[in-house]
C-alpha positions in Angstrom: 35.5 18.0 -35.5 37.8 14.9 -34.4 36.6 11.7 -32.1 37.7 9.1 -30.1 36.7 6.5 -28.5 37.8 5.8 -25.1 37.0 3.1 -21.9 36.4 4.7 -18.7 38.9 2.7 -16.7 38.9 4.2 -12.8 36.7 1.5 -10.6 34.2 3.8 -9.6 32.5 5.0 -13.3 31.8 8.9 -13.7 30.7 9.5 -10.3 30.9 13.1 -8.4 34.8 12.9 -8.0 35.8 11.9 -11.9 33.1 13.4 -13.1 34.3 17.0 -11.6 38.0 16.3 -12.7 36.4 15.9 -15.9 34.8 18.8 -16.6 37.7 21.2 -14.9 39.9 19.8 -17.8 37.0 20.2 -20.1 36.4 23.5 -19.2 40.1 25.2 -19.9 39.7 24.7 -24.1 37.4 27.0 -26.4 35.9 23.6 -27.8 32.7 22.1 -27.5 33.1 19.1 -25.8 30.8 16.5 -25.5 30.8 12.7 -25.3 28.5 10.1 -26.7 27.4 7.0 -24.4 24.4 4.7 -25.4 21.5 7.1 -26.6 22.5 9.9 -24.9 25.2 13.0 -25.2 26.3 14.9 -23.1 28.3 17.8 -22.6 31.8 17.4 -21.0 31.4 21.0 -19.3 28.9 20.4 -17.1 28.9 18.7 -14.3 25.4 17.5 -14.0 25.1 16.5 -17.9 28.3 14.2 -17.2 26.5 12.7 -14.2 23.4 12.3 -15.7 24.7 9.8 -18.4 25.7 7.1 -15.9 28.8 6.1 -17.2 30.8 3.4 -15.4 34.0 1.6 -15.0 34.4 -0.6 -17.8 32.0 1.7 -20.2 33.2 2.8 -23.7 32.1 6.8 -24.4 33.0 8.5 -27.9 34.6 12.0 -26.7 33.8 14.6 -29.8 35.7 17.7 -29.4 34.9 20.5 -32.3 36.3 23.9 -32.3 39.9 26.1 -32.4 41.5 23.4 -30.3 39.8 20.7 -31.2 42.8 18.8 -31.4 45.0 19.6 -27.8 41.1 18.8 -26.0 41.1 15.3 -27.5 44.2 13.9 -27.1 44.6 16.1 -23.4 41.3 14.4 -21.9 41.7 10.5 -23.6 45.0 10.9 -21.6 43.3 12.6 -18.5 40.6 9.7 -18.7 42.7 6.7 -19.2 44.9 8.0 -16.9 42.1 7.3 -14.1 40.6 10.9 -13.7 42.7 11.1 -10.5 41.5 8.2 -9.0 
């Protein structure tokens, strides 16, 4: 299992858009990915579950990848995420 801690950085928070560009780079490793905000995890693979934590722009999430690429899923969506997630 590795973690990081990462700030969401695009203006508008995980709303539909990011949230959707999130999970489809989620979604192409083995891992289970989740991410930690608050009280709450949820799981980076699901669309719902990523809206339903509220995350927004300025918001610090602890993204916890665990599996056979563990590794490549970590460092692939801290740099998809502070990259904007295409906003």
């Amino acid at each position: 299992m590795v973690s990081q801690s990462v700030v969401i950085k695009n203006p508008t928070g995980l709303h539909l858009g990011p949230a959707g560009t999130l999970c489809k780079e989620a979604i192409q490793y083995k891992s289970l990915i989740t991410f930690q905000f608050r009280d709450s995890t949820a799981n980076a693979k699901s669309v719902l579950s990523v809206l339903g934590a509220c995350v927004k722009s300025g918001d610090e999430i602890k993204l916890i990848c665990e599996g056979v690429d563990e590794k490549e899923a970590l460092e692939h969506l801290v740099a998809v995420i502070e990259g904007g997630l295409g906003e």
